[in-house]
N, C-alpha and C positions, 0 to 999 in steps of 0.2 A: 504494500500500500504506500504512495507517493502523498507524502503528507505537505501540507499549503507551504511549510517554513522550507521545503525540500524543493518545492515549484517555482518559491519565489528568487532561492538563490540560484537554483540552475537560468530562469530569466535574465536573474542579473549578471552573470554569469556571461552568459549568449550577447547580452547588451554591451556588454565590455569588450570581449572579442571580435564583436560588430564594431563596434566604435573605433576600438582599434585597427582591425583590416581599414578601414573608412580615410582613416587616418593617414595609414600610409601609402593606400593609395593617392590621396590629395598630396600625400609631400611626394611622391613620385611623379604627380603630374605636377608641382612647381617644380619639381628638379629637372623635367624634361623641358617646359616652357621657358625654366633657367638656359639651361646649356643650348638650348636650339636660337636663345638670343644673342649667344654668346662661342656660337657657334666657330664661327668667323677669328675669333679673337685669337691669341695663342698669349694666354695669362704665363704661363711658365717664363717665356722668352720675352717680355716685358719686366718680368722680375729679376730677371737676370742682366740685360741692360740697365735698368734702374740702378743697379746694385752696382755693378760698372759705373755709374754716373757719379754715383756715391762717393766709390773709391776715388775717382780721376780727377775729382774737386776737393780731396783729401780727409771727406770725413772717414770715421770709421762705421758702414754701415750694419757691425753687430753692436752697437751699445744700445743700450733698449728704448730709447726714443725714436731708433730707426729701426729696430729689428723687422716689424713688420710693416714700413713701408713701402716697398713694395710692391707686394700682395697689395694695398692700399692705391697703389697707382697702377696699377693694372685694373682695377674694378674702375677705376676713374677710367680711366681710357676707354676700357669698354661700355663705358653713359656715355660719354660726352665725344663716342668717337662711332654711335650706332648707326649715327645716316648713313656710313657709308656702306651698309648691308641692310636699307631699306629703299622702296620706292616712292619718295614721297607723291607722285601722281596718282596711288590710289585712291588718295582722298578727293580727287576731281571725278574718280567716272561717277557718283552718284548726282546726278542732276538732275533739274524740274524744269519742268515748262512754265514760261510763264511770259504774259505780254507785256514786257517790266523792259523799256530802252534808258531809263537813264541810272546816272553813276550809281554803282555798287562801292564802298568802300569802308573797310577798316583798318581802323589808325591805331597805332600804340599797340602793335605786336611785341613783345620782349622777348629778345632770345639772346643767348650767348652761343658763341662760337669761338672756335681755335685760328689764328691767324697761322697758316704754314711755313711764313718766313723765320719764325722764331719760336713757335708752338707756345705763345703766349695769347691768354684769352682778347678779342673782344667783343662788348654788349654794347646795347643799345633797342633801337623800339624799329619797326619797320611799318611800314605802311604800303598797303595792298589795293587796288581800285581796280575795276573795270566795268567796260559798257558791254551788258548784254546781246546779246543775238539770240533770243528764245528761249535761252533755258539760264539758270541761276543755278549757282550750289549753297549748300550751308557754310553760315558766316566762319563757324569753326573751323571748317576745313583747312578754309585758308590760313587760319593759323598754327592749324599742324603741317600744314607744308611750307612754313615759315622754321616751324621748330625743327624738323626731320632734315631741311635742308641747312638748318645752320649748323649739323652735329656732324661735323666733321674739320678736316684739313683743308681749309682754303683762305681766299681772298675777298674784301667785300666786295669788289666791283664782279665777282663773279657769281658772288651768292646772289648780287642782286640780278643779273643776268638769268640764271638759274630760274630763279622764284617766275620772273616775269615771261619767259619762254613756256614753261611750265602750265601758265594758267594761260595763256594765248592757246597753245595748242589743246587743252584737254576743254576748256569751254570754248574753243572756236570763238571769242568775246571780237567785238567789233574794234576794241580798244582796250589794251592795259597798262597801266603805269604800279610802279613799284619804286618806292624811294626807304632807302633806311638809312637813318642814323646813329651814328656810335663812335665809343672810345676806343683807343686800341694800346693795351699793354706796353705792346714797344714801342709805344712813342712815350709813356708816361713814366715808368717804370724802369728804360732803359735809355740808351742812346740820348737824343736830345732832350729828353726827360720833362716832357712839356704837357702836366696835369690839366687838365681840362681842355685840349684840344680836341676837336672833334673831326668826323669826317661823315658827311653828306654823299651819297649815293643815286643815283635815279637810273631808271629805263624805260623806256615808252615802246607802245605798238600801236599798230594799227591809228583809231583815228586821234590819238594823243602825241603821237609822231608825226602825223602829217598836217593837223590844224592845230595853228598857234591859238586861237579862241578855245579850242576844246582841250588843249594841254595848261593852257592858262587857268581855266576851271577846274580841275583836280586837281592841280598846284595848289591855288587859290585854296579849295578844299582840306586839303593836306596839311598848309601851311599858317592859312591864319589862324584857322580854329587851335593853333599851339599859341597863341600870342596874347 
């Protein structure tokens, strides 16, 4: 005979074991979505440079403020170095129809990125517009293909190139402009060490490139509403 205090612990019992298998199934599927984002990276051999860097500028990197640095800049590398194993144009194919012709625009994008002349960061805000041709996407989009394209090694006049090619060809837009501004490490931090300089960027298509009235108004846009 199976008496109730016999029922209830084989239950809990079974509840445990469930909960556990549960368990580590979910940490097996973060460990998978882990290493498949990090796929690409090779952490070893970043730790191992690193450690090289260490030595060559003469600290010693076993004393224990460095020990596990590293490891530390290799997981950095691997955030702040992921766009270069994504595509940020997927966030354009979802689009809507809609009989919407004038300016699309958002301002004050923040992103940080890596300048490849010296792999020191710079930030600042970007600003994204364009004129429709039939269909529109979601405002966010454009700011993760702000974000996805600024995580990696380059330059801004490229990044901003990038951004604006990008939304020209995946919404077909009649017109887009892209301008970002920011600071950049090696100018402040090194060399001619000049704090608060900034640098301005833009790219235009379509009809923000070809009419000075219709480039003048997204400027205008972009521009004053900062003042």
């Amino acid at each position: 005979m199976i008496t109730g205090k016999r029922i209830t612990q084989g239950l809990g019992k079974a509840a445990m074991e469930g909960a556990k298998g549960e368990s580590t199934k979910t940490s097996k599927r973060k460990t998978s979505v882990t290493s498949k984002k990090e796929a690409n990276v090779d952490h070893a051999r970043i730790e191992r440079a690193v450690r090289e860097i260490l030595i060559a500028v003469g600290e010693d990197p076993d004393r224990e403020g460095l020990l596990e640095t590293p490891a530390r800049v290799a997981r950095m590398y691997a955030e702040i170095f992921s766009g270069l194993h994504k595509d940020p144009s997927v966030h354009l194919k979802r689009v809507f129809t809609e009989n919407y012709d004038e300016i699309v625009l958002v301002r004050d994008i923040e992103f940080h990125s890596m300048c490849e002349h010296h792999l020191l960061p710079f930030s600042g805000r970007a600003h994204v517009g364009y004129l429709p041709n039939g269909k529109v996407v979601g405002l966010s989009k454009l700011a993760r293909v702000v974000d996805e394209v600024a995580r990696r090694p380059q330059v801004q006049e490229r990044m901003t190139e990038t951004i604006a090619n990008m939304v020209e060809q995946e919404l077909g837009a009649r017109g887009v402009a892209v301008l970002i501004e920011s600071s950049h490490s090696c100018m402040s931090m090194r060399g001619i060490r000049k704090a608060g300089a900034s640098c301005t960027t833009s790219a235009m298509r379509g009809i923000f490139r070809e009419n000075l009235s219709s480039r003048a108004e997204i400027l205008g846009l972009i521009l004053n509403q900062k003042r």
